[in-house]
N, C-alpha and C positions, 0 to 999 in steps of 0.2 A: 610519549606523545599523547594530547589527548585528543578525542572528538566530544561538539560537542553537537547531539541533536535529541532535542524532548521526544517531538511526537511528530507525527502521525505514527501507526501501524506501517501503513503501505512507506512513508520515508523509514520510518528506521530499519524496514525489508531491504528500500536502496542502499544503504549504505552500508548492508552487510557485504558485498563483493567489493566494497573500496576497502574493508577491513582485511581481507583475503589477499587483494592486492598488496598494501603495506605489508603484512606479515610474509608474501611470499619474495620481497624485492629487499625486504629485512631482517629477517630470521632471527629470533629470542626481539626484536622491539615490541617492549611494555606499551600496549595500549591501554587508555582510562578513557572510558564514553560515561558520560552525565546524559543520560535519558530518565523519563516518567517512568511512571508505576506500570500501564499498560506495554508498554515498549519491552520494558524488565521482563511482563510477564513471559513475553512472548521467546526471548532471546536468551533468559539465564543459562549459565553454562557453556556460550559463546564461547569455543576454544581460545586461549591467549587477550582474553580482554577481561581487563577489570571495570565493575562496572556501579556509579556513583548513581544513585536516586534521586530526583528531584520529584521532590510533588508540589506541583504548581500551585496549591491552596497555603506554602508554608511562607509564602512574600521569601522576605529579606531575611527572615530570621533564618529559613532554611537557606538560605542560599550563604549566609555565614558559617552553618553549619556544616554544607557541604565542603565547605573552604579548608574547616580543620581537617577532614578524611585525607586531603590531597598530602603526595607527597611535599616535604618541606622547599627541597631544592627545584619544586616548579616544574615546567615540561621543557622541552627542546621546543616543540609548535601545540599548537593549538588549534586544529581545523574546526573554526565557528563555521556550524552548516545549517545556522537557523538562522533567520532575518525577525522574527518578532522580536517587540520592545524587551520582552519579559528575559528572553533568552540574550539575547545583546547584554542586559543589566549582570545577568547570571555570569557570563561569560567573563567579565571585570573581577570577578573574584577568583577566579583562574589564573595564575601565575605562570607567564610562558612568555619567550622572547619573540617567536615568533606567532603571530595571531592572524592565519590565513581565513579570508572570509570572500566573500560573493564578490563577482564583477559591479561594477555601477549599478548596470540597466537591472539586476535584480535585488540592490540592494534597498532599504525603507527602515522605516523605525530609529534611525539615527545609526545604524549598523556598520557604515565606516569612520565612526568616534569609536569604534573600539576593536579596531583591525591594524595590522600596518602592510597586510600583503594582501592582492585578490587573485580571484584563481581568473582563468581567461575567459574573455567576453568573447561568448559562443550563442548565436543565437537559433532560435528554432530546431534545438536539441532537445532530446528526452530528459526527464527531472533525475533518472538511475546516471546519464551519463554527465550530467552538472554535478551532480555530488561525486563521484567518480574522480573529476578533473579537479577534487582538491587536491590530489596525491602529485600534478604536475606543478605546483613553488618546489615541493621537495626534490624536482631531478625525476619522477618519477610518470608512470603512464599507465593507465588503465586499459588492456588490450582484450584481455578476457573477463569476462563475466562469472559469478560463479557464488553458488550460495551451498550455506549448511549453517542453517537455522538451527541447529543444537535440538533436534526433536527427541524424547529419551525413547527409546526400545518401550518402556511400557504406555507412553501415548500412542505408539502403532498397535500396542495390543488391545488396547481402549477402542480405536477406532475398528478394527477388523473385527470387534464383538458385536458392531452394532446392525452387521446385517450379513447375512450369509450370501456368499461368491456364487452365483448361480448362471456365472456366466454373461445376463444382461448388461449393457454397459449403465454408469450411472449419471445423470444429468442431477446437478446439485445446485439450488437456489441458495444464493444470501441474498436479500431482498435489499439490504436496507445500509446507506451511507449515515456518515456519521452529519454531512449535508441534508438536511430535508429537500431540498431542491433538485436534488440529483436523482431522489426515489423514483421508482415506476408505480405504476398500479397494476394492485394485488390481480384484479380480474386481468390483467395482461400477462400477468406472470401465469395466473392461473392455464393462460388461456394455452401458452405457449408448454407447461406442463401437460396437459392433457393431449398436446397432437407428440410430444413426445415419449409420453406411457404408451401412445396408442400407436407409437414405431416399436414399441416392446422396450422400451426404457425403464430402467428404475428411477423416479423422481424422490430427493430427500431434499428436505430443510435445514437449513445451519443458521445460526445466527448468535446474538449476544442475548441480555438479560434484562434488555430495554423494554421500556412498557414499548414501545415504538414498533420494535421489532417485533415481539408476541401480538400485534395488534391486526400487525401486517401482516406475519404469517395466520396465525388466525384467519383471517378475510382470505386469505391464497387457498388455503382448503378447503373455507368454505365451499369457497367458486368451484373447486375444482369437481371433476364428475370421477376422474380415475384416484386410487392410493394413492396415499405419498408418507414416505417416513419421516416423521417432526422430530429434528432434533437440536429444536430453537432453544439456546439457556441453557441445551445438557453438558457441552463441553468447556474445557478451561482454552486458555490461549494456549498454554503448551500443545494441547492435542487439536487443534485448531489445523495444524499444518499436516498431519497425521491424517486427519479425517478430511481434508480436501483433498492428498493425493489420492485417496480412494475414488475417488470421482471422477469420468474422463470426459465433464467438460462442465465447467461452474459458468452460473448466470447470474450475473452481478450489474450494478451500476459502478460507476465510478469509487472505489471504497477499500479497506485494508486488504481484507479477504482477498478481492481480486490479485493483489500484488503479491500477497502470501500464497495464493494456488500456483501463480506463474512461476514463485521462487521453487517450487515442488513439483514442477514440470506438468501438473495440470493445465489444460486449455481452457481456456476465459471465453466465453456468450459477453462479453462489456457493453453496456447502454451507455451509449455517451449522446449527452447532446448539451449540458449546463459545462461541459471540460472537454477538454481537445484531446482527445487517445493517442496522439504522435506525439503528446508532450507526457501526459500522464496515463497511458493505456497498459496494458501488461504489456512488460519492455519484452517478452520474446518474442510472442506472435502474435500479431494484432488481427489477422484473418477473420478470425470470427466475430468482430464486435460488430454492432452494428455502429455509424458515425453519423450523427445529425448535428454537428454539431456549426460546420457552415450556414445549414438552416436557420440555427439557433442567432446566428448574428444578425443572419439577413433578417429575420423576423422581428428582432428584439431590443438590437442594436444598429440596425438600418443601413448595414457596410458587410459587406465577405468578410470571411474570417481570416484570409490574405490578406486583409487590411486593418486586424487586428493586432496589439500588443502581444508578443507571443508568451503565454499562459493567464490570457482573457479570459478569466470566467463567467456562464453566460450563467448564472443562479439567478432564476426570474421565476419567479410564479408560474405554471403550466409549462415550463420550457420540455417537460419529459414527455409530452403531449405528442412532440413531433415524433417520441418513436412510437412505431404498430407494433401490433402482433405481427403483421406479415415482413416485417422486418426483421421482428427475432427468430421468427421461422424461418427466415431465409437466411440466418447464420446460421442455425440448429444446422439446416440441410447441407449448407459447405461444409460442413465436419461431417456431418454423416455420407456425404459423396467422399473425402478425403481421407476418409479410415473406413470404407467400403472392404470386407474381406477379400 
């Protein structure tokens, strides 16, 4: 069988428990996922999947190349779980009789010219349990949830070197999507840091190697008046998930990170207001994010977000604007009344 989905970080998170699934409803089925270089990074060593690279700068030539790697006799299915043009094209070089792809209402890019089954039109469901529902053409059903991101033993030893257990719980910022529109601002992050050092918290920094991100953590500690441990750039994607469980509660906008803590049973601070958290929020507890994101239609789009297409994105200039500080502080504090000793 293959899957096939590039990228995001936070989707190819989702689609590790439909992988879980499959393997537990079929015991020795050979999977082959065609995902990016990021995606790879994050997932090698995935028990029971073989797994094909695409890097999306090789056009056509890579996507013929990937064609020789595949087995000769083809797959039994094919679950295409991406709708871009790029991956739709990729997907035609995949030989498989059966080629399971998206309902209607979420397909685009010409994505049922190269399907011949869809999975079921479910709407105002989470984006973990659409990808999930491609395992129900095959007879089958997603009832449980369930991750093991393949993290190695020595990315937990990585992570537990870079600060000593002393007890404080730890509040962990990733600041920064791969959406510019979805960012916060640094002084808000800052701000929301500093009333939680001064509840006796540990504040650390996590991020990528983006000028984007070093710019924005940078400005976060500028602002900020208490410590905080930077450890923007230091880590790889393997220890990524290592180094968030260490954290018992990350502040995120909408972004991989977020969806990588919650696979690791961290609790998510999520700023939404440019995406909708019941469609794309951390699928296990949404409690603590703060949600602007009705705001964001009435404001932007000049209708309820009830009366939006459901996975509307509202990416507008200033739409982060509608969240406060006293908002993120007022999720901080439901997890600090909620794990109260």
């Amino acid at each position: 069988m293959c899957l096939l989905r590039l990228s995001a970080l936070g989707d190819v998170t989702h689609v590790v428990p439909l992988v879980r699934t499959l393997q537990q409803a079929r015991p020795g089925v050979e999977l082959h996922w065609m995902i990016d270089k990021a995606g790879y990074r994050l997932l090698e060593g995935l028990p029971g999947v073989v797994f094909h690279v695409y890097d999306k700068k090789s056009g056509l030539a890579g996507m013929r190349a990937l064609r020789r790697e595949l087995p000769a006799a083809g797959f039994a299915a094919l679950l295409q779980m991406q709708v871009a043009f790029r991956a739709n094209v990729l997907s035609a070089f995949i030989p498989a009789r059966r080629r399971i792809g998206y309902d209607r209402s979420r397909s685009k890019d010409l994505h049922g010219l190269f399907i011949n089954e869809r999975i079921p039109d479910r709407p105002g469901i989470h984006v973990l349990d659409a990808i999930g529902s491609f395992c129900e053409p095959l007879g089958l059903k997603q009832t449980t949830v369930s991750w093991d991101l393949a993290t190695p033993a020595e990315a937990h030893d990585w992570a537990r070197a870079q600060w000593d257990d002393d007890g404080r719980p730890v509040l962990m910022i990733s600041p920064c999507s791969s959406h510019a529109r979805r960012n916060w601002h640094a002084d808000r992050y800052a701000a929301v840091a500093d009333h939680a050092a001064a509840r006796g918290w540990r504040v650390v920094l996590c991020g990528g190697r983006s000028e984007l991100e070093r710019h924005t953590s940078d400005a976060i500690l500028a602002a900020m008046h208490a410590p905080a441990l930077d450890l923007v750039g230091r880590d790889t994607l393997k220890q990524l998930p290592a180094l968030l469980a260490r954290a018992n509660l990350l502040m995120t906008p909408d972004s991989g990170p977020m969806h990588i803590a919650n696979a690791v049973g961290t609790k998510v601070l999520g700023l939404h207001a440019a995406s909708n958290p019941e469609r794309s929020g951390p699928y296990s507890d949404r409690r603590y994010c703060v949600d602007r994101y009705d705001a964001a239609a009435r404001r932007f789009l000049r209708r309820p977000a009830a009366e939006l297409k459901w996975g509307t994105k509202i990416e507008f200039d200033g739409v982060m604007e509608l969240v406060t500080v006293d908002d993120a502080i007022a999720a901080f504090e439901r997890y600090v009344a909620d794990h109260a000793a």
